[in-house]
C-alpha positions, -999 to +999 in steps of 0.1 A: -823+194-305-786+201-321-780+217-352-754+206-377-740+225-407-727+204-437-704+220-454-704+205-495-689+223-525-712+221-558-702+241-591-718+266-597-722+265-635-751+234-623-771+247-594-793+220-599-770+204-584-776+217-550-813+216-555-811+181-560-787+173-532-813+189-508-841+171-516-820+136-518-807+148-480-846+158-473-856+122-483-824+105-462-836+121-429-873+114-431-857+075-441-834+074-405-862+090-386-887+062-397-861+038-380-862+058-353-836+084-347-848+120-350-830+134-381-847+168-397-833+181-428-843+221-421-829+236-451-798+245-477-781+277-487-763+278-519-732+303-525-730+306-552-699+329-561-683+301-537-696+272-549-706+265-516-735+243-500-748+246-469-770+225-456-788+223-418-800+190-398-813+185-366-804+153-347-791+142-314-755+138-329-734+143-356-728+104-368-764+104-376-760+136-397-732+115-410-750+092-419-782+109-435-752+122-457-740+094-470-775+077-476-780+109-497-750+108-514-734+137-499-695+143-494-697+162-463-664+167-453-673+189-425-700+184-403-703+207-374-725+217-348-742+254-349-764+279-329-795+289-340-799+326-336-830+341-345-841+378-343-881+374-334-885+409-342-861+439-347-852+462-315-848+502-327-829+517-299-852+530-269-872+497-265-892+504-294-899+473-320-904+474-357 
């Protein structure tokens, strides 16, 4: 399944700002998916310094990602599709893992 990053500024003198924002995005995907298109909310990381929210979806395309966004009552201006890439476990140089 695709990932999408949505990119959303919050200030960050009120990061309960973000913290709410997730959870409304968490309820508007688990609302589209009961329709029937499979939207995930996956999880948020909050910058901060940047004032800076991301958050990450799976769904088959972007316009439902959209549209979990606006349900949620997210301005996510950019909405792009991402790679997933996970380090199972670490490598130390000669084959040996950690």
């Amino acid at each position: 399944m695709p990932q999408y990053l949505v990119e959303v500024y919050h200030s960050k003198t009120r990061p309960d700002e973000a913290m709410l924002a997730a959870e409304r995005a968490s309820a508007a995907a688990e609302e589209i998916a009961s329709s029937g298109i499979a939207v995930r909310y996956v999880r948020s990381h909050f910058v901060r310094e940047d004032e800076t929210c991301i958050y990450l979806f799976e769904a088959p395309l972007a316009s439902a990602v959209r549209e979990a966004c606006q349900l949620a009552g997210i301005a996510g201006d950019r909405i792009v599709e991402v790679a997933d890439i996970t380090l199972a476990e670490a490598q130390i140089p000669g084959g040996a893992q950690t």
